[in-house]
C-alpha positions in Angstrom: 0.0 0.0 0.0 1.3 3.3 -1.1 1.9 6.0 1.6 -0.4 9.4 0.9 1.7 12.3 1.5 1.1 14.8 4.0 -1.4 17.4 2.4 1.7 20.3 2.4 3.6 17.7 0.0 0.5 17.1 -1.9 0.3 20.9 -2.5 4.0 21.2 -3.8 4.0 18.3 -5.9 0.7 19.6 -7.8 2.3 23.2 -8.2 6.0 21.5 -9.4 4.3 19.4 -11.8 2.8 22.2 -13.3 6.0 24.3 -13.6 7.8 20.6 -15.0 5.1 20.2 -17.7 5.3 24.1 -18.7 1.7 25.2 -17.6 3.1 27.0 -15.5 5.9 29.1 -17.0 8.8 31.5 -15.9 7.3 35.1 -14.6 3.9 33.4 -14.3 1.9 33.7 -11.0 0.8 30.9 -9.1 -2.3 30.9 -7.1 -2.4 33.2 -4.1 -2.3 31.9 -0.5 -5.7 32.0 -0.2 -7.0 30.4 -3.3 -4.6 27.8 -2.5 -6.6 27.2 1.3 -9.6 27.4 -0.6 -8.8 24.8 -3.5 -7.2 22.5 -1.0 -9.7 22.9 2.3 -6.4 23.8 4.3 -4.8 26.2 6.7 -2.3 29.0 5.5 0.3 27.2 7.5 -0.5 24.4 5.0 0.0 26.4 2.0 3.0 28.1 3.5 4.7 25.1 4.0 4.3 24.1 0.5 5.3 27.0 -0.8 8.3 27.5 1.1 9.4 24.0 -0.2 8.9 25.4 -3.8 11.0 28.8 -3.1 14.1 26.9 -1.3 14.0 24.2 -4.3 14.5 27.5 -6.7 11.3 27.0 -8.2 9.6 29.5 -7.4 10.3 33.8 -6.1 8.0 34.4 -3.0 7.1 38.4 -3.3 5.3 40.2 -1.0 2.2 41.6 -1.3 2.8 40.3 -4.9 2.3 37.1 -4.5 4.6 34.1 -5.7 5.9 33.5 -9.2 7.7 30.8 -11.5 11.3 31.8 -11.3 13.1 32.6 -14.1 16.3 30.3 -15.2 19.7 32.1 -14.6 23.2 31.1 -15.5 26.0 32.6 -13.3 29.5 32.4 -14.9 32.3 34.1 -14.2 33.1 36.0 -17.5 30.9 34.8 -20.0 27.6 33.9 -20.4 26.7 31.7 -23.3 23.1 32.8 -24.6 20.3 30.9 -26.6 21.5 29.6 -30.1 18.8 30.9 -31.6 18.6 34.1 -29.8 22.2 34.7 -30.5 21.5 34.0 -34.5 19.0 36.5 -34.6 20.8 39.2 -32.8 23.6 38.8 -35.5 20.6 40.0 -37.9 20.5 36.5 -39.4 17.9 34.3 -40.4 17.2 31.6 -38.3 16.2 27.9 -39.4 16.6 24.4 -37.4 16.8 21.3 -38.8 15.9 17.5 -36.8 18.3 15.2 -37.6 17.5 12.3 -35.1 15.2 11.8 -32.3 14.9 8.4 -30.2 13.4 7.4 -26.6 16.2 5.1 -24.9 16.5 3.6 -22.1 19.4 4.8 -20.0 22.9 3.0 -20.2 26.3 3.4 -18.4 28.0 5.8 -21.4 24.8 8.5 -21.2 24.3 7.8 -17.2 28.3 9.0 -17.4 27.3 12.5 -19.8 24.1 13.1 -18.1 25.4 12.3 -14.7 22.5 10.5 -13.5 22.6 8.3 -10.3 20.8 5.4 -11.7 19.3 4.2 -15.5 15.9 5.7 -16.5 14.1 6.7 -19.6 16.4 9.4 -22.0 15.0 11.5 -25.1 18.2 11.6 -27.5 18.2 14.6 -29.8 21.2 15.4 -32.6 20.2 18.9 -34.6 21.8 21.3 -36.5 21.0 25.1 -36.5 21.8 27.5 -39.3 21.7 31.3 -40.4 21.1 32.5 -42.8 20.7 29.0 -44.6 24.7 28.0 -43.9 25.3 25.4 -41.0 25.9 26.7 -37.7 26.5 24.2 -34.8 25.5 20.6 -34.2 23.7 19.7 -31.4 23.9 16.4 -29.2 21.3 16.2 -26.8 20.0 13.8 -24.0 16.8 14.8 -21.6 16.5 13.3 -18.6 12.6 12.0 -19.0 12.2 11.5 -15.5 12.8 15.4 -15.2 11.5 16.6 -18.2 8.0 14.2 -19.0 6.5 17.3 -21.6 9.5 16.6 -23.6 8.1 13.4 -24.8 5.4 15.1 -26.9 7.5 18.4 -27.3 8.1 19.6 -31.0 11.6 19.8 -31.4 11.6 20.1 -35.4 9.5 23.7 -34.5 11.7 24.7 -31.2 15.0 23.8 -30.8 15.7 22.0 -27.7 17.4 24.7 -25.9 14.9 27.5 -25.9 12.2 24.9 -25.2 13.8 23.7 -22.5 14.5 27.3 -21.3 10.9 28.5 -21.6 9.4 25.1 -20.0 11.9 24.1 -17.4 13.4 25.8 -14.2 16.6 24.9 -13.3 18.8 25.4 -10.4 22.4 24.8 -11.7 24.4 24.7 -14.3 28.0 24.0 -15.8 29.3 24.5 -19.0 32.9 22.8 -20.9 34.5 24.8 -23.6 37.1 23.3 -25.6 38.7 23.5 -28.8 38.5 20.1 -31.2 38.4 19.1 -34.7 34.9 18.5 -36.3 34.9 15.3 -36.2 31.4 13.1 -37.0 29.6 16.7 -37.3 32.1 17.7 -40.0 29.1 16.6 -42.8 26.3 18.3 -41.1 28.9 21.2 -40.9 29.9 21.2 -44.5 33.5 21.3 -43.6 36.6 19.0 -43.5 37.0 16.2 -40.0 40.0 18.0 -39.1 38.4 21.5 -39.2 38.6 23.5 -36.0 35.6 23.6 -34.2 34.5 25.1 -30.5 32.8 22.7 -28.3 30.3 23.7 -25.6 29.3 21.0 -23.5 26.3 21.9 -20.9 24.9 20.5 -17.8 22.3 21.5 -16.0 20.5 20.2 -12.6 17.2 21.5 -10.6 18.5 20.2 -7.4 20.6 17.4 -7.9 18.3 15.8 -10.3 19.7 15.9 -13.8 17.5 17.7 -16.4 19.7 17.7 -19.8 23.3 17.1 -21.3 24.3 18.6 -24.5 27.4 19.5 -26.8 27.4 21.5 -29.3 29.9 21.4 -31.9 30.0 25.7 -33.7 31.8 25.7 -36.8 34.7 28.0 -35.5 34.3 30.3 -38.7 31.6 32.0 -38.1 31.4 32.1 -33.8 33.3 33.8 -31.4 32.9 34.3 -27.5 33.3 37.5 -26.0 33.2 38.7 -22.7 33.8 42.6 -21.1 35.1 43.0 -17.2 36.8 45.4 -15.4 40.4 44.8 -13.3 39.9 44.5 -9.4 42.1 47.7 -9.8 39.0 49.3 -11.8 36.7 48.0 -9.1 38.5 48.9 -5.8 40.0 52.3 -4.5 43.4 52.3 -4.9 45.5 51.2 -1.9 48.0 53.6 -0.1 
């Protein structure tokens, strides 16, 4: 017999799952405290507790006299900040397009357990895409989604929205880490139209809610037409002068 979880628990989960499946998205409000005690025949310590569950899990920005809203996913780096591929394409003034090259539901084995850094097996959506502008190739995308995370992907339309700004619009995350390195193009040299030993940047990208593992991905840029750049001052610039 299954335990039922104490009605606080109850609360969170139905609110998280919301947020998870993207009816609920980032800047959205949830339901004030009090429609909360009516919908759920509870105390506002109820509801409080529930909600303070959501804010210290990141999910959620507790405001008051506002009320409480999906949080919005942020990326802290220390120079650089690596933004959405298709939002950086169309700052550049170019045309974007996307283009699915594979999609498969997998079950979970110890190579993507070792990329995606989960604990234990479980269901995986495997993604491989490549983005252009302007028509000309412009990175190739390896993805895996943790399903357990991210159920909505199953039915999500990646040949419409690439994975990343889905992902960013649907899911709130808590963590992430990013890998640059420098490497020859490799298998994505076709999809990039360029020779295998072409230089290439390689972004590889984790990211968490928790310690639960929502999505691995490396993207291979063809290193002609993408740079990185970052501005910062000195601590010099940012602190008086000593003595």
């Amino acid at each position: 017999m299954t335990d039922t979880p104490p009605l606080y628990q109850a609360i969170r989960n139905a609110i998280e799952s919301r947020i998870m499946s993207g009816a609920l998205r980032p800047g959205d409000r949830i339901p004030f405290e009090h429609e909360l005690m009516a919908e759920y025949g509870c105390s506002r310590m109820t509801v409080n507790k529930a909600l303070s569950g959501l804010a210290s899990a990141g999910l959620i920005s507790r405001q008051r006299r506002r009320g409480s809203f999906v949080m919005r996913p942020r990326i802290h780096m220390a120079a650089l900040q690596i933004p959405d591929i298709r939002e950086e394409i169309e700052q550049r003034g170019q045309a974007y397009a996307l283009r699915l090259i594979g999609r498969t539901s997998l079950d979970a084995d110890a190579a993507s357990d070792a990329r995606l850094r989960l604990s234990s097996g479980g269901k995986l959506l495997s993604l491989q895409c490549l983005h252009l502008a302007d028509g000309r190739p412009y990175a190739v995308e390896d993805r895996l989604i943790n399903l357990a995370a991210v159920p909505a992907a199953r039915d999500a339309d990646f040949s419409v929205d690439p994975p990343g700004s889905w992902l960013l619009a649907h899911v709130p995350w808590t963590e992430a880490e990013h890998r640059i390195t420098a490497a020859a193009a490799g298998e994505a040299a076709a999809l990039l139209e360029v020779p295998a030993d072409k230089p290439c940047l390689v972004l590889e990208r984790w990211t968490w809610r928790e310690r639960e593992s929502i999505t691995y991905v490396r993207t291979v840029f063809h290193g002609d037409n993408f740079d990185l750049t970052a501005r910062f001052a000195s601590r010099a610039a940012r602190s008086p002068a000593a003595d």
